[in-house]
Structure formats: structure tokens, C-alpha cells
C-alpha positions, 0 to 999 in steps of 0.5 A: 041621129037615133039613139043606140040601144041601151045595154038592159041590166038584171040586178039578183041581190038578196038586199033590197037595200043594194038592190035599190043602190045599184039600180039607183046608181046605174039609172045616171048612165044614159047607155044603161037600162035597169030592166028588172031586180030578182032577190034570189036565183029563182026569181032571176031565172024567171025574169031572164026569160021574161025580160031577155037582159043584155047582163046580169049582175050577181050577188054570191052569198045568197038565200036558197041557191048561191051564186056559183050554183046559179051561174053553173045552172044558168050558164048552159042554158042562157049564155048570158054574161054576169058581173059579180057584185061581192063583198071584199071581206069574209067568204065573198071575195073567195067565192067571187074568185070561184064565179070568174071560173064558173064563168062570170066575166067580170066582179065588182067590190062592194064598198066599204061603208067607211068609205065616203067615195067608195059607192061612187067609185063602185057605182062607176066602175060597175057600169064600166064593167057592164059595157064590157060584159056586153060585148062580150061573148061568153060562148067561147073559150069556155068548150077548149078550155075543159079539153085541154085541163083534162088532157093535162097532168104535171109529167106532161108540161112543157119543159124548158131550160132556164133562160135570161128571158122574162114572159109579160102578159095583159089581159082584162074581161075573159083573161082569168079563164085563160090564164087558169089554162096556160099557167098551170101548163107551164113547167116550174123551170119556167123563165119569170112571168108578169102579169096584168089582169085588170081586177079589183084589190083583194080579187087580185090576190085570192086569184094568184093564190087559187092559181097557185094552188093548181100550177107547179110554178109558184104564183102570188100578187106582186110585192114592190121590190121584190126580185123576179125569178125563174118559175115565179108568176107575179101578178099585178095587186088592184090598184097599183100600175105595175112596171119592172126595173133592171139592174146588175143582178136582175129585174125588179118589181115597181109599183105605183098609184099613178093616174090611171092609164087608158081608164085603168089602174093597173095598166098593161100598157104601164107594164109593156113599156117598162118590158120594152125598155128594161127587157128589150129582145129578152122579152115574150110579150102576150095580149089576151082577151080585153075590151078597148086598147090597153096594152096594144101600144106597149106590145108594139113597143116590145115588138119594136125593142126586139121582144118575141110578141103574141095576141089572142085570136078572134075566135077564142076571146071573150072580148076581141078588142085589146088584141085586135087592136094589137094585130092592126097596129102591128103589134103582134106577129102572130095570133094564137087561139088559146090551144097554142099559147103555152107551146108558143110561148116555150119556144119564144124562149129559145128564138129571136124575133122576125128579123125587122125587128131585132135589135143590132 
């Protein structure tokens, strides 16, 4: 049986050092192929022409021209999906969070030098990260998103009456573009939201706080324990599974270091289930963007719990396999393009689910 093809990979690191490590480190994958190494986004751009890559991954802090002026000047020429290599510390995670916005795929964490596992660790979830940029389709979502930010203003979102109601949502490669358009659309009487977005530690809680900054509900990394309330956006911290719990006065934050589940850690299958149980028909689940399956099955357990549940189309996800994987188990009832989901989720709040499915 003939070989596939191996995903071809340009390393743009100022370090000569790192550059060697990463491309060291990715020559044990039999599926990847390190084509090229630039030092700087002059040299990248030339060898992207010359070398046609599957993906590129990018350091932030360079000389010359950074990170984030190179991926706004490449991207509209050669949509080509990038992982950011950065540092957890200083600017590097800040800026990291700013290249997902620009239009990076997915970031990686530089290992601490302390840490004996740590470049083992980044080596593998670098590779994994990079079979997900490969399939994944940059050119969209990005022309919808800007349209719909500029139509935007805070006197005209969506209003809502509080309710008993608890909105989950799982999403992975493409997810932080999307939810940087519907969560800033929601109005600050908002039912609680819960999210897992497959990112690193650290990355996770400069991604809240930047979200926060343009939402009028109050966004921030979830703490264990913590109450979930009204026009209050929690988001799962790198690392750590995420689930609720429910008792006389409301729902609760549980977070855990678990085994990893479907290759992930959090995990959006770890949160639906504890919805499903702890939330039953209250509940409005929503799958985005993602490769693989995580989150399909916890979405078919909400669904079968009574909970109004929701996927991204094919047509605006970077990466149409989590919610695919959704529709054809019969997860989702129904597939939303990323112009819809803020509407569809107000007025989940308000209706009950299709009639197979509600609880007596």
C-alpha cells in the first residue's frame, strides 16, 4: 500500500538553536516532513514560494518583522495555516493570543527549561497540532466574521430575560475566531456559559481576559468551586478537564487532571456529559470547529437528556470534523453557520427541545 503524503512543515524561529530542536523533534513523525527552516519573515516569505509547505510554524518575537505583522501580511496572499511556537512568559503568550485573532490556528508552549518532560511533551503536542492545521481550511470564516463585528455595537445585542438555563460550548482548531464573534454579541443578562477550548495553560487565561475586555458579560478562566452565574463566561484553564455540579443553590465548577480524554486535556466530551446529567433539558449545548470527535458523544448525551443541542456548518468551520462527527450520530439538530449561532442560542433559551427527546 502506498505511503500518504507527509504533511511538508517550515520552521520561522529566530533561534537557530530552536529551530534545530523543533526540527529535530518532528523528524520521529514518519507523517511529517520538515521542508525548510527561515530566521526571520523575510526569509520565510521567500522560502514559502519556493517550497510550497502544508504548514507553517511561527515564532512571535522576532527580529525585523514580528509575528503578527508577518501573519497579517501573509495571510491574504498565502492562505496557509501557521502554529505559533511561543513563550509561556513575558509578551510571548499575550502576542500569541493576538496571532490566533490574526489568524493562526493553533499555539504551542515552549517548555520550560526546568522541566525534563517539557520539550518531549511540546515536541508531541507540536505534531499533533500540526496534523490539525493541515486539514484545516483557513479561507474560511474569517470574510463573515469582520462583517459581522462591524454590524456590531453593544445597544444591539441580543437581549434576553434571565433564565434557569446553562449554555455549554466545545470547540478546538478555528474555535477562538468563533467564539471572539458570538460571545461579544451576547447581552450581559445572559444565562451562564461554559467552555472548552482545546489550548495550552496560560493561553487559556490571556484568551478569557482578551475576550473579556470586548464582551459586556464578564468572561475569565474558570476557578474549582466557583459558582456559575448569570452573564458570566467560564472557560476551561489548559490542562485541567472541566465538568459542573449541581446542588440546592445552583451549579458549580469541578476541575480535574484526569487522564486525558479523546487525546485531550480539557476535554469537551468531559464537560457535556456532567451538562447532560447535571443540567438535563435546562441545557444548550454547541459544538464548533475541531478536528476529531471530542464532544460528538457528550452532545448526543445532552441531546438524549432533553438539552437544546447545536453544531457548526461545513461551510464555516476551519476544521469540519467534531461537528460532523456530531450531525451523523445525531447529536445535533441542527447545523449553524456562524451568522446564526447568537440568535439560536437566545432563543434556545426560551424553547424546549424536539419532542423525541424531552424528558417526561
Amino acid at each position: 500500500m502506498a505511503m500518504s503524503k507527509r504533511i511538508r512543515v517550515l520552521i520561522v524561529d529566530d533561534s537557530a538553536i530552536a529551530r534545530d530542536i523543533l526540527e529535530k523533534g518532528l523528524s520521529n513523525f514518519p507523517d511529517i516532513e520538515v521542508v525548510g527552516k527561515a530566521s526571520d519573515a523575510w526569509s520565510a516569505r521567500d522560502r514559502i514560494v519556493f517550497l510550497d509547505p502544508d504548514v507553517i510554524t511561527l515564532d512571535i518575537l522576532m527580529p525585523k518583522m514580528d509575528g503578527i505583522e508577518f501573519l497579517k501580511r501573509l495571510l491574504p496572499q498565502y492562505p496557509l495555516p501557521v502554529v505559533i511556537v511561543s513563550s509561556v512568559t513575558g509578551s510571548g503568550s499575550i502576542h500569541a493570543i493576538e496571532a490566533l485573532d490574526a489568524g493562526a490556528v493553533g499555539v504551542v508552549a515552549k517548555p520550560d527549561a526546568q522541566d525534563k518532560n517539557g520539550l518531549r511533551v511540546m515536541i508531541d503536542t507540536l505534531a499533533q497540532e500540526i496534523r490539525q492545521a493541515a486539514v484545516a481550511d483557513i479561507r474560511k470564516a474569517r470574510k463573515p466574521l469582520r462583517q459581522i463585528h462591524q454590524a456590531d455595537s453593544r445597544r444591539n445585542r441580543i437581549q434576553v430575560e434571565p433564565s434557569s438555563r446553562l449554555i455549554a460550548i466545545g470547540a478546538s482548531t478555528g474555535g477562538t475566531a468563533v467564539l471572539n464573534t458570538i460571545i461579544p454579541l451576547l447581552s450581559i443578562n445572559i444565562p451562564p456559559v461554559v467552555i472548552v477550548q482545546h489550548m495550552p495553560p496560560v493561553f487559556t487565561r490571556l484568551f478569557a481576559e482578551a475576550l473579556d475586555k470586548m464582551s459586556a458579560v464578564t468572561v475569565r478562566e474558570a476557578s474549582h468551586g466557583e459558582r456559575v452565574l448569570p452573564g458570566q463566561v467560564l472557560i476551561a484553564p489548559g490542562d485541567f478537564h472541566m465538568s459542573i455540579k449541581r446542588d440546592a443553590s445552583g451549579w458549580t465548577i469541578f476541575l480535574s487532571q484526569e487522564e486525558k480524554v479523546n487525546g485531550h486535556r480539557p476535554s469537551v466530551d468531559t464537560l457535556f456529559y456532567s451538562v447532560a446529567r447535571e443540567a438535563g433539558s435546562k441545557a444548550i449545548g454547541l459544538l464548533l470547529t475541531g478536528m476529531g470527535k471530542d464532544g460528538a458523544q457528550g452532545l448526543l448525551h445532552m441531546r438524549r437528556a432533553g438539552a437544546r443541542c447545536f453544531s457548526q456548518n461545513s461551510e464555516s468551520s476551519v476544521v469540519y470534523g467534531m461537528p460532523k462527527e456530531a450531525w451523523e450520530i445525531g447529536a445535533s439538530e441542527k447545523e449553524l453557520s456562524i451568522e446564526q449561532m447568537p440568535a439560536a442560542l437566545m432563543s434556545s433559551v426560551h424553547t424546549s427541545t424536539v419532542a423525541n427527546y424531552e424528558r417526561e
